[in-house]
KEBARO-62310 format. One record per residue: residue in one letter; residue number from 1; y, x negated, z of N, C-alpha, C in turn. Coordinates in pm, whole numbers, m for minus. Each point is the difference from the previous one (the first is absolute). Layout:
N
+------+-----+--------+--------+--------+--------+--------+--------+--------+--------+--------+
! type ! seq !    n_Y !    n_X !    n_Z !   ca_Y !   ca_X !   ca_Z !    c_Y !    c_X !    c_Z !
+------+-----+--------+--------+--------+--------+--------+--------+--------+--------+--------+
!    a ! NUM !      Y !      X !      Z !      Y !      X !      Z !      Y !      X !      Z !
...
+------+-----+--------+--------+--------+--------+--------+--------+--------+--------+--------+
END
This chain:
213
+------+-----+--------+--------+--------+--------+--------+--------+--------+--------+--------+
! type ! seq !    n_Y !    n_X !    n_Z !   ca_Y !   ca_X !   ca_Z !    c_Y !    c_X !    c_Z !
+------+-----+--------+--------+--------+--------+--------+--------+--------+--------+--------+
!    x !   1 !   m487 !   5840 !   1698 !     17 !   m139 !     41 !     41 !    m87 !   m119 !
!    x !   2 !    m99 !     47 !   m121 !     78 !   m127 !    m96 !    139 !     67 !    m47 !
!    x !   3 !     41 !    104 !    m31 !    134 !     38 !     m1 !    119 !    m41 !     80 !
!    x !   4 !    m40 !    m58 !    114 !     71 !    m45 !     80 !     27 !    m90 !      2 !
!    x !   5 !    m53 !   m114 !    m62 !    m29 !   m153 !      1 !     47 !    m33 !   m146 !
!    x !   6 !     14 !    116 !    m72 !      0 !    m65 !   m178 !    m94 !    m30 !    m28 !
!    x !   7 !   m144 !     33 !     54 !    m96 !    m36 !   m123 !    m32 !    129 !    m88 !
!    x !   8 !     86 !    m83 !   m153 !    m38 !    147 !   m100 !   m132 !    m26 !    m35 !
!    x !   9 !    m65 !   m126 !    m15 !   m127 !      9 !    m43 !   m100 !     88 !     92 !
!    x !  10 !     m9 !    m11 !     94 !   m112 !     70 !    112 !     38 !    187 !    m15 !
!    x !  11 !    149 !     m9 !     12 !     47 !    143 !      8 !    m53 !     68 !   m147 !
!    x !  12 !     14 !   m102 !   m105 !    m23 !     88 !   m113 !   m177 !     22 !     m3 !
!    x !  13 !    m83 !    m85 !     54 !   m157 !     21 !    m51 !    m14 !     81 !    138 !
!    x !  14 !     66 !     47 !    122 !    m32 !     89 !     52 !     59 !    172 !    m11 !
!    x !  15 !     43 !    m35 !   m101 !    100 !    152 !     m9 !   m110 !     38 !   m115 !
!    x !  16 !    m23 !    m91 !   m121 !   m102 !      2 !   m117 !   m168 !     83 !     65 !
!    x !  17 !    m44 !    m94 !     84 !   m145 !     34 !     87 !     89 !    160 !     71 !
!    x !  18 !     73 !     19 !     53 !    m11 !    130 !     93 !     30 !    125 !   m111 !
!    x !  19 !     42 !    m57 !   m139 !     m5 !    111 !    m99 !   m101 !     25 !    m46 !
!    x !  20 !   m111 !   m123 !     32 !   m110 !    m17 !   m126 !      7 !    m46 !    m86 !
!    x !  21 !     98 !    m59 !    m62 !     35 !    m68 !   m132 !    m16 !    m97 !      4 !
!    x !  22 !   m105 !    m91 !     66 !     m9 !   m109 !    m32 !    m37 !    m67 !   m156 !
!    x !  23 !     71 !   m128 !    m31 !    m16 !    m67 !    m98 !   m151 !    m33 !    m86 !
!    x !  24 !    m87 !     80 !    m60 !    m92 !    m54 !    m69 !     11 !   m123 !    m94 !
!    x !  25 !    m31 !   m115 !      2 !      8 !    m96 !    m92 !   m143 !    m16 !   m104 !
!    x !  26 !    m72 !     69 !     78 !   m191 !     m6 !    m82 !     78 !    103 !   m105 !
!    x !  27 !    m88 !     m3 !   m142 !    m24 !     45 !    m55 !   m118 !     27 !    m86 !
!    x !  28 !   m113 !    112 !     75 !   m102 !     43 !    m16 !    m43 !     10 !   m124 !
!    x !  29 !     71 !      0 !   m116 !    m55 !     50 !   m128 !     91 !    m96 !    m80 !
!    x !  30 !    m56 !    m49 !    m55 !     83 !    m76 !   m124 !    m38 !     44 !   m111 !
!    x !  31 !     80 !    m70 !    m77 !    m29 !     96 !   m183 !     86 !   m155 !    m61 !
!    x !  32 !    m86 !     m6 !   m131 !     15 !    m83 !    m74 !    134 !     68 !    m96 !
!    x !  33 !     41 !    m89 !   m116 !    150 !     35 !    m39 !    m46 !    158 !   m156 !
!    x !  34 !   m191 !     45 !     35 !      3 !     87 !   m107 !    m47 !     97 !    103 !
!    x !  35 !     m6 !     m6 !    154 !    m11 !    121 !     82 !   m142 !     m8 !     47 !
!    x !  36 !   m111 !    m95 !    m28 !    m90 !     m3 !     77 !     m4 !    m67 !    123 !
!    x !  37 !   m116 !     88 !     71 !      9 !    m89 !    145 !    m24 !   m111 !     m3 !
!    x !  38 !     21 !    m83 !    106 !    m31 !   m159 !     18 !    m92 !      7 !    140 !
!    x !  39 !    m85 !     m6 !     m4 !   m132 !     m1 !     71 !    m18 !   m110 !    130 !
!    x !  40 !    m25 !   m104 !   m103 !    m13 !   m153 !     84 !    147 !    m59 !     13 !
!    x !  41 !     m2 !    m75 !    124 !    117 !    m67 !     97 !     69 !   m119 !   m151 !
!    x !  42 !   m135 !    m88 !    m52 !     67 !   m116 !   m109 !     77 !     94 !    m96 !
!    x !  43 !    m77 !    129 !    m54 !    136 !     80 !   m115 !    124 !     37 !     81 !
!    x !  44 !    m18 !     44 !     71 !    109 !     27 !    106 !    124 !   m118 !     m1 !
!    x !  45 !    m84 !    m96 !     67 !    113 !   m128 !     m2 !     28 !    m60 !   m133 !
!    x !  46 !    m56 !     35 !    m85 !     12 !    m57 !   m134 !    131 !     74 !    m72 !
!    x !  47 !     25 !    176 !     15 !     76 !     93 !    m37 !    113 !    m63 !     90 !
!    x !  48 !      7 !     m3 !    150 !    134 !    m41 !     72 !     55 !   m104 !    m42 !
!    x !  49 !   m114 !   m103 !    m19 !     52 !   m170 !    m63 !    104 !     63 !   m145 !
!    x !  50 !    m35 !     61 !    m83 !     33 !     59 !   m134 !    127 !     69 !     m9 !
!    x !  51 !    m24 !     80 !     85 !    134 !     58 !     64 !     78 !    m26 !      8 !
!    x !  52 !     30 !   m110 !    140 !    128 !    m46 !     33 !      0 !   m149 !    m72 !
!    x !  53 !    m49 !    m62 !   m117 !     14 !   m106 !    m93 !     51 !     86 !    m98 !
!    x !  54 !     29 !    132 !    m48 !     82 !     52 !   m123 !    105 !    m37 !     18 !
!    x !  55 !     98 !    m14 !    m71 !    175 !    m45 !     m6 !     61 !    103 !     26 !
!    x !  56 !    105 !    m17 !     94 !     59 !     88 !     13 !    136 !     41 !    m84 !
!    x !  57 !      9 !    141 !    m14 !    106 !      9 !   m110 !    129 !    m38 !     58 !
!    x !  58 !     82 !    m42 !    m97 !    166 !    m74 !     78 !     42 !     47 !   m158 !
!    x !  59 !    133 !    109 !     17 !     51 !     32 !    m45 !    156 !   m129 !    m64 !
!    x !  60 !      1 !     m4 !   m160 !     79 !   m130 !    m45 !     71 !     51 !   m121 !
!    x !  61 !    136 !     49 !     16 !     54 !     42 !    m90 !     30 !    m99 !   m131 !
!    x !  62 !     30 !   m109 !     43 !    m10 !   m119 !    m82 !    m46 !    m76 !    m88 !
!    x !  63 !     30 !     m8 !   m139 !   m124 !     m5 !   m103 !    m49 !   m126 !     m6 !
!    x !  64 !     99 !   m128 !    m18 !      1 !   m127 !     m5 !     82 !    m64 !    162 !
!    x !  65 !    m65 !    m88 !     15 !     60 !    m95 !    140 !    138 !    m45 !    m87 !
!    x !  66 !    120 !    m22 !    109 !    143 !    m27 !   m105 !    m13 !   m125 !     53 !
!    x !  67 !     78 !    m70 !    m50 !     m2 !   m134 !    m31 !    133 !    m52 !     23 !
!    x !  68 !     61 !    m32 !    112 !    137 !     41 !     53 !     46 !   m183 !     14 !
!    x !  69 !     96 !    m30 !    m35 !     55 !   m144 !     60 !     12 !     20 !    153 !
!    x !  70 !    m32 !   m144 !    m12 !     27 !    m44 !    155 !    130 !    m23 !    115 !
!    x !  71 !    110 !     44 !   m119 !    144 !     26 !     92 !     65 !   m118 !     47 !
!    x !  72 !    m51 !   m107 !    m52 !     30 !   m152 !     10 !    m28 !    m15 !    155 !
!    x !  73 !    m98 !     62 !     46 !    m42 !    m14 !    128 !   m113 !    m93 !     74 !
!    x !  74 !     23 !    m83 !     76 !   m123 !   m106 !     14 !   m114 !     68 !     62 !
!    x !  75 !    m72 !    m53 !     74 !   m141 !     43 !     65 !    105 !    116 !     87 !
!    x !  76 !    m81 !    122 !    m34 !     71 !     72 !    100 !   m118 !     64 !    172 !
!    x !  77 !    m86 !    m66 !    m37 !   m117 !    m24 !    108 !    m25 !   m105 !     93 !
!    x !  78 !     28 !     34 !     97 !    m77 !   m103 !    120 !   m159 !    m22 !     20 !
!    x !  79 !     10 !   m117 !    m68 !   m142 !    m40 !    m28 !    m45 !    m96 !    137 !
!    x !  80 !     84 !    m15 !     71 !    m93 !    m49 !    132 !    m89 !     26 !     73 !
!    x !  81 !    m46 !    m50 !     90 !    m92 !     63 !    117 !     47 !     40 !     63 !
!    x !  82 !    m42 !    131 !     31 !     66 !     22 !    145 !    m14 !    m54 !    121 !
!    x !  83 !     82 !     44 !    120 !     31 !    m89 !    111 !    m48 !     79 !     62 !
!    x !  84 !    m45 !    m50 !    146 !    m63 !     38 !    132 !    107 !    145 !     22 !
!    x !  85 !    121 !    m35 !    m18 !     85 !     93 !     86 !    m35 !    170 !    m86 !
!    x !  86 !    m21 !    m52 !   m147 !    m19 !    123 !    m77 !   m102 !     20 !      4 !
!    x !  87 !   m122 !    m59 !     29 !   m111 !     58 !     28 !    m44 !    100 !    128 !
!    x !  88 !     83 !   m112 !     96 !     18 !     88 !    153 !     66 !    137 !    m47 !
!    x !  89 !    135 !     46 !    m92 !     15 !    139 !    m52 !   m115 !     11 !    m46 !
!    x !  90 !    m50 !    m47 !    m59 !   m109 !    136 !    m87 !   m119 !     58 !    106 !
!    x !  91 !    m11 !    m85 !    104 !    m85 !     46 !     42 !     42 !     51 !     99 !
!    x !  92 !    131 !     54 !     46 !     40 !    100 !     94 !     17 !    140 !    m91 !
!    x !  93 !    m48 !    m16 !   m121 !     37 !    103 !    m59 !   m110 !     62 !    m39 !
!    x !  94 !    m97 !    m46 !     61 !   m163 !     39 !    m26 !    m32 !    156 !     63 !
!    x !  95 !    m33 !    108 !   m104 !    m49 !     95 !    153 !    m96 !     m2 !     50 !
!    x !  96 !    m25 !      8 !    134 !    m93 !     23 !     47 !    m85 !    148 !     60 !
!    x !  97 !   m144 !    m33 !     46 !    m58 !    133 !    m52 !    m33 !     74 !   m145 !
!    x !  98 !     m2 !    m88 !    m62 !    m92 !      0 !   m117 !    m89 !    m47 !     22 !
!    x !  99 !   m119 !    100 !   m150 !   m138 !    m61 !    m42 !     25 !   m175 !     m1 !
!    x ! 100 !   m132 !    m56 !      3 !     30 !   m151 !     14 !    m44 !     m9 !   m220 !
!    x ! 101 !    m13 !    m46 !    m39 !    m42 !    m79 !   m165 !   m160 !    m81 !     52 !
!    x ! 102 !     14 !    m61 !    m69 !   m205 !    m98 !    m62 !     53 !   m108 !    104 !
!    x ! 103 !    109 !    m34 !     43 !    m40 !   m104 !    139 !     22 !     33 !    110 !
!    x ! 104 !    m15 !    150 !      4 !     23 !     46 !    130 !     98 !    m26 !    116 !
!    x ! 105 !     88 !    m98 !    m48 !    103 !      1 !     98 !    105 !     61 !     14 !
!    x ! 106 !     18 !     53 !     96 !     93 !    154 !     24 !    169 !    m95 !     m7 !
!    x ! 107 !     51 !     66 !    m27 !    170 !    m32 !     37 !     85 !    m36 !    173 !
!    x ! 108 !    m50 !     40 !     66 !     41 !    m33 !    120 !    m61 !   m132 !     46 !
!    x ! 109 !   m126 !    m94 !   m110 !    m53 !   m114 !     64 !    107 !   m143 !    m59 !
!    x ! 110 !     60 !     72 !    m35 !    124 !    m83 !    m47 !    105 !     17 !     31 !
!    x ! 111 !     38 !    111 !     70 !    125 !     13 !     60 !    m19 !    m65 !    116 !
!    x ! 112 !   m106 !    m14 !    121 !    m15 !    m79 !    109 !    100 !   m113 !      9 !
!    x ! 113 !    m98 !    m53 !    m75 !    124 !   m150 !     m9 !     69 !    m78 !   m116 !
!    x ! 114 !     96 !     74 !    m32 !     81 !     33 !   m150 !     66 !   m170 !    m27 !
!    x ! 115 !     21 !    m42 !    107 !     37 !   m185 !     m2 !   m115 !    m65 !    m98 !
!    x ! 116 !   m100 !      3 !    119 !   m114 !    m57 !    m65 !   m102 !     16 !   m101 !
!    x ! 117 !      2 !    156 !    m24 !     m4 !     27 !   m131 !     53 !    m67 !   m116 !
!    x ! 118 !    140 !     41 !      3 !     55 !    m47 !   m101 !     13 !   m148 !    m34 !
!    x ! 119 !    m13 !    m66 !    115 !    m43 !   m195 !    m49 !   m171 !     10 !    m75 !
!    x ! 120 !    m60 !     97 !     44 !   m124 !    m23 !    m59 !    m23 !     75 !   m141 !
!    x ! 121 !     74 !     99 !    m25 !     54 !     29 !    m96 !     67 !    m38 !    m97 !
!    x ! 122 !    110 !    m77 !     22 !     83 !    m43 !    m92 !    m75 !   m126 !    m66 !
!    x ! 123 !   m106 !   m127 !     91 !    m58 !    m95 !    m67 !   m104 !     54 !   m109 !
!    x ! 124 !    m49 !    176 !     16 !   m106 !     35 !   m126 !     79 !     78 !    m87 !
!    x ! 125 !     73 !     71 !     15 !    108 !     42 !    m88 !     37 !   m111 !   m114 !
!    x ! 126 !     72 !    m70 !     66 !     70 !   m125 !   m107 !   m118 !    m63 !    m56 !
!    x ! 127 !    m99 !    m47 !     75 !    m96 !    m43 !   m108 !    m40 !    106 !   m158 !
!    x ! 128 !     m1 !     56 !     43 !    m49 !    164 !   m109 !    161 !    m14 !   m113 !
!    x ! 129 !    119 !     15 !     49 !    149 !     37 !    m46 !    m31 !   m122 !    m90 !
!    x ! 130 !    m36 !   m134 !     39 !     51 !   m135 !    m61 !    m81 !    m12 !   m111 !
!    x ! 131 !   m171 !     m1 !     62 !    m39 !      7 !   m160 !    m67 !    109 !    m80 !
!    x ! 132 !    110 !    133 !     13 !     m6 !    129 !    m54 !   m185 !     22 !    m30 !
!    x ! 133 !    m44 !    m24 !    152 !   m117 !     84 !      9 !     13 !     85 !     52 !
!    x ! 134 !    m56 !    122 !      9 !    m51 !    113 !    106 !   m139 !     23 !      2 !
!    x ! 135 !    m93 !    m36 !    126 !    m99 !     m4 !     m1 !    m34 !    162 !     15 !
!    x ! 136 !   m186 !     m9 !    m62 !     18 !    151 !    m47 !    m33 !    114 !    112 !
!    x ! 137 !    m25 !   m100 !    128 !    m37 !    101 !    111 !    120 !     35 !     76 !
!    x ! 138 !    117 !    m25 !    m20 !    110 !     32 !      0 !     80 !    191 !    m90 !
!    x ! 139 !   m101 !    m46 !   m127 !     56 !    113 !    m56 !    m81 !    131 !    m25 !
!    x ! 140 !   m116 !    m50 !    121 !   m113 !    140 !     m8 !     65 !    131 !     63 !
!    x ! 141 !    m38 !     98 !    m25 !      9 !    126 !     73 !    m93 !     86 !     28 !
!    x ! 142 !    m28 !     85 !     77 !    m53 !    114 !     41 !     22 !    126 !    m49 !
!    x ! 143 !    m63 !     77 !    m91 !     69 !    111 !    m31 !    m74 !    118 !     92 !
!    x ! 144 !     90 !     96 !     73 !    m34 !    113 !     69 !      4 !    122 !   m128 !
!    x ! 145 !    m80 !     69 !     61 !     m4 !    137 !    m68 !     67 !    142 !     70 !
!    x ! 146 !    107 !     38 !    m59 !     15 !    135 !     75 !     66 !    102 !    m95 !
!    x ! 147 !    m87 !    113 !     92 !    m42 !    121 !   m115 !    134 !     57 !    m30 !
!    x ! 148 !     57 !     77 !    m64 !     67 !     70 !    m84 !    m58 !    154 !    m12 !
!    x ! 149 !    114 !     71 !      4 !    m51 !    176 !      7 !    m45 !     36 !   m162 !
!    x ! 150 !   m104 !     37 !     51 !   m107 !     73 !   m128 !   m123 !    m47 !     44 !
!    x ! 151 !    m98 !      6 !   m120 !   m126 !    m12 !    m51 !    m45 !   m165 !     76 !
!    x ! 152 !    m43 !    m29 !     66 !      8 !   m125 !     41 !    m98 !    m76 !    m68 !
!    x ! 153 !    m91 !     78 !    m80 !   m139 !    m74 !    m69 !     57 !    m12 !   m136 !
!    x ! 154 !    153 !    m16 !      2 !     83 !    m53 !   m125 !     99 !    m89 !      7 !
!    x ! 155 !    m42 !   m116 !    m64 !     62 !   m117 !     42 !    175 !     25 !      8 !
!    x ! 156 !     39 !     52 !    m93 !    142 !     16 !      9 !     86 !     59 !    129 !
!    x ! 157 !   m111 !     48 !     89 !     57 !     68 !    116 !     m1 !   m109 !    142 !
!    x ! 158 !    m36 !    m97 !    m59 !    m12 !   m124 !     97 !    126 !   m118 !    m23 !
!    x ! 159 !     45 !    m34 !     85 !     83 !   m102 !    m55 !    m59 !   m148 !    137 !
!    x ! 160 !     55 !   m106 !    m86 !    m29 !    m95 !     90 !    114 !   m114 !    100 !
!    x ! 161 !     m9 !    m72 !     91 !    106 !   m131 !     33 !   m129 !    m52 !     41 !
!    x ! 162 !    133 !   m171 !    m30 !    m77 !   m150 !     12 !    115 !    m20 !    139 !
!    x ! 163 !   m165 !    m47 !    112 !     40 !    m37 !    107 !      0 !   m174 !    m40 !
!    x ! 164 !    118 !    m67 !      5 !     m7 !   m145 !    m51 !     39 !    m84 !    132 !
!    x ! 165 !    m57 !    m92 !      2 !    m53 !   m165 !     66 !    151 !     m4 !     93 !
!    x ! 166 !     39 !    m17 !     97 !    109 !    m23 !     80 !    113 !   m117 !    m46 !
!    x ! 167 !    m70 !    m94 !    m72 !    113 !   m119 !    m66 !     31 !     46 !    m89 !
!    x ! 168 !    m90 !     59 !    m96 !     50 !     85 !    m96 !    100 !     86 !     12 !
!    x ! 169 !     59 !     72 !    101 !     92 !    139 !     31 !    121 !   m123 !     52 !
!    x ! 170 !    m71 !   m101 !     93 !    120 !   m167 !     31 !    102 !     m5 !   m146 !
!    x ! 171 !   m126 !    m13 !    m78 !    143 !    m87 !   m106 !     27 !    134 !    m76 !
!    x ! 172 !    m18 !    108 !    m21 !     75 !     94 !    m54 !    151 !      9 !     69 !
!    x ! 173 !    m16 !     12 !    136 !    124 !    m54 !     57 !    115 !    m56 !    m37 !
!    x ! 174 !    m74 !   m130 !     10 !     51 !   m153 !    m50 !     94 !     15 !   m124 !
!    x ! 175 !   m109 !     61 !    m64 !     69 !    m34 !   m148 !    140 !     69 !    m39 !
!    x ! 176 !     38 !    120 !     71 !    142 !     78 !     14 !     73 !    m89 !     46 !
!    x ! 177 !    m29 !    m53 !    130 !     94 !    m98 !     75 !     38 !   m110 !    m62 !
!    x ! 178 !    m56 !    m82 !    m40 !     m3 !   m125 !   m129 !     78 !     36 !   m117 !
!    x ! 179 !    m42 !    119 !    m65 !     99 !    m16 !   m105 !    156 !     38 !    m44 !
!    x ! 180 !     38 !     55 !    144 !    118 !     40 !     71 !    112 !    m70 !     42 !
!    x ! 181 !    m79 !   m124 !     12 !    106 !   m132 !     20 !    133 !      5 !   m105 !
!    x ! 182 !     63 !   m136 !     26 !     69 !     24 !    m77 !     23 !    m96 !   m126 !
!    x ! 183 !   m158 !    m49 !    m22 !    m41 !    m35 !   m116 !     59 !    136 !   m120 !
!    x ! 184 !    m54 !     80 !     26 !     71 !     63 !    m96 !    129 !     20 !    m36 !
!    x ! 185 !    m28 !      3 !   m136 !    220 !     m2 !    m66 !    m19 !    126 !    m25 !
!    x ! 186 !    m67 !    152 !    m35 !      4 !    105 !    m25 !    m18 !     54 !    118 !
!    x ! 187 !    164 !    115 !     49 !   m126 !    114 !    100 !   m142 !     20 !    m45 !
!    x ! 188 !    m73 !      2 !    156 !   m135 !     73 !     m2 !    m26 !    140 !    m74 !
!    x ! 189 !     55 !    106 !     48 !      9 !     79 !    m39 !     54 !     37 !   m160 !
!    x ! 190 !     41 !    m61 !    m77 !     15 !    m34 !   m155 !    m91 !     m3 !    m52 !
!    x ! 191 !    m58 !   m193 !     78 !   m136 !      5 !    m79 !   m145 !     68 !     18 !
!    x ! 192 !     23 !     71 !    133 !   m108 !     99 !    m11 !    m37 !    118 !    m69 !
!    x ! 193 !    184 !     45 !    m94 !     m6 !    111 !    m20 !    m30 !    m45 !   m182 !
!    x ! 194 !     37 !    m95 !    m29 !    m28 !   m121 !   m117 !   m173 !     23 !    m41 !
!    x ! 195 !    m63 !    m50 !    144 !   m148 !    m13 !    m17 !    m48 !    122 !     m5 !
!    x ! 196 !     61 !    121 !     75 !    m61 !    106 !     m2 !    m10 !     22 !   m127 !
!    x ! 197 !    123 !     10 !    m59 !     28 !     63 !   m137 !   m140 !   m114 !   m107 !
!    x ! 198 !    m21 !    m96 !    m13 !    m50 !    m66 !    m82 !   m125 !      0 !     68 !
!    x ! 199 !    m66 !     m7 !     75 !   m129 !     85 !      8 !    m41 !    118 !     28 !
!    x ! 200 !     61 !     96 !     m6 !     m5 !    147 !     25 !    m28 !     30 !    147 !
!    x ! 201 !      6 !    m72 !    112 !    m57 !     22 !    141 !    115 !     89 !     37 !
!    x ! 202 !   m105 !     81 !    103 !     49 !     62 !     65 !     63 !    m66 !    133 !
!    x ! 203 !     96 !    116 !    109 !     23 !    m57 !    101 !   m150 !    m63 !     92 !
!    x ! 204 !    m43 !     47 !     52 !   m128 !    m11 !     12 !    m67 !    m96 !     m4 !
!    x ! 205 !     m6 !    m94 !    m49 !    m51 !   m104 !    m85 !     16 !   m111 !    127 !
!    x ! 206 !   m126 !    m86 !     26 !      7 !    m46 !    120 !    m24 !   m196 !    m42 !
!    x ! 207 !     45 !    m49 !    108 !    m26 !   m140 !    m23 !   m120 !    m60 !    m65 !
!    x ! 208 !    m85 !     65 !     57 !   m142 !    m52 !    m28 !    m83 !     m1 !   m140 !
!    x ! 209 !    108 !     85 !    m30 !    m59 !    m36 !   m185 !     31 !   m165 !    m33 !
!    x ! 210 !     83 !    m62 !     42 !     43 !   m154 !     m6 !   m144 !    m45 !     45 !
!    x ! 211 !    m19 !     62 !    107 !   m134 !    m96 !     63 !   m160 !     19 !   m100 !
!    x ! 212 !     16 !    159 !    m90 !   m126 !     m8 !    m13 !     m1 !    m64 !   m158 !
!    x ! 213 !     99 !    m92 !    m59 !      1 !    m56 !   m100 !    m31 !   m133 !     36 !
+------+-----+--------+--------+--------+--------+--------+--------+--------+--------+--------+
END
């Protein structure tokens, strides 16, 4: 039945259960970073907190940031607010059926009514854009845990994602659409490959690092 309908989610956790392979996310035994067990739940959460707060490595061939003229080029950024109409895109571009983030609001409670959303949207948006706040419950996340093949009572065999806040995933959106205009005097694609090069990012590299500064 869900094969029939396109649901890969249902089809995949019932094909998983009729193998037996279901997903363990517990992990029964923990071990500290010299191999002893971790006993009590606070060391436990204390090692995960530890964990996923290490930096992650980002590979930077680059010794010094270059220091490049500006090409006699003016603001090449659209520093406006965005508009209802681009907000209404971003939020058709939401997926839905995802985990919800720390305000629990799923993605489809905004697609309902994408009009009125976005008027109620765009008046807290622009407040935030104008006087370059981002409030910080905006930039919380959720981090999930899921296991990795091996030793599972070793942290390295775990990796994690941040389920983040629904306005939050809004203006990741946003912010592609906005700076696309044609405020800019450089192709996009130039200066992305510009920024890549001068901060070492990968493709990969997602809006929301803007947000968590």
């Amino acid at each position: 039945m869900a094969a029939e309908i396109n649901d890969s989610r249902t089809l995949y956790r019932t094909t998983k259960t009729l193998a037996n392979k279901n997903i363990n996310r517990e992990c029964p035994i923990v071990k500290d970073k010299e191999g002893n067990i971790l006993t009590s739940k606070e060391d436990q959460l204390h090692r995960w907190t530890e964990f996923f707060s290490e930096p992650q490595q980002v590979t930077n061939d680059i010794d010094e940031v270059p220091t490049s003229p500006t090409e006699n080029c003016k603001s090449r950024i659209a520093t406006r607010a965005p508009s209802i109409q681009e907000i209404k895109q971003a939020l058709s571009q939401l997926k839905t059926g995802k985990a919800t983030g720390p305000d629990n609001i799923p993605a489809e409670l905004f697609k309902i009514h994408p009009e009125n959303i976005a008027q109620l949207l765009e008046t807290i948006i622009k407040s935030s854009w104008e006087t370059e706040h981002i409030p910080s419950t905006w930039k919380e996340g959720l981090i999930v845990k899921l296991p990795k093949k091996g030793d599972l009572s070793q942290y390295k065999n775990w990796r994690g994602i941040t389920l983040l806040n629904t306005i939050n995933m809004t203006i990741n959106k946003i912010i592609p659409t906005v700076i696309q205009k044609k405020e800019y005097q450089m192709p996009l694609n130039r200066l992305w490959e510009k920024n890549k090069q001068v901060l070492g990012l990968k493709d990969h590299v997602s809006t929301k690092l803007i947000l968590s500064e």
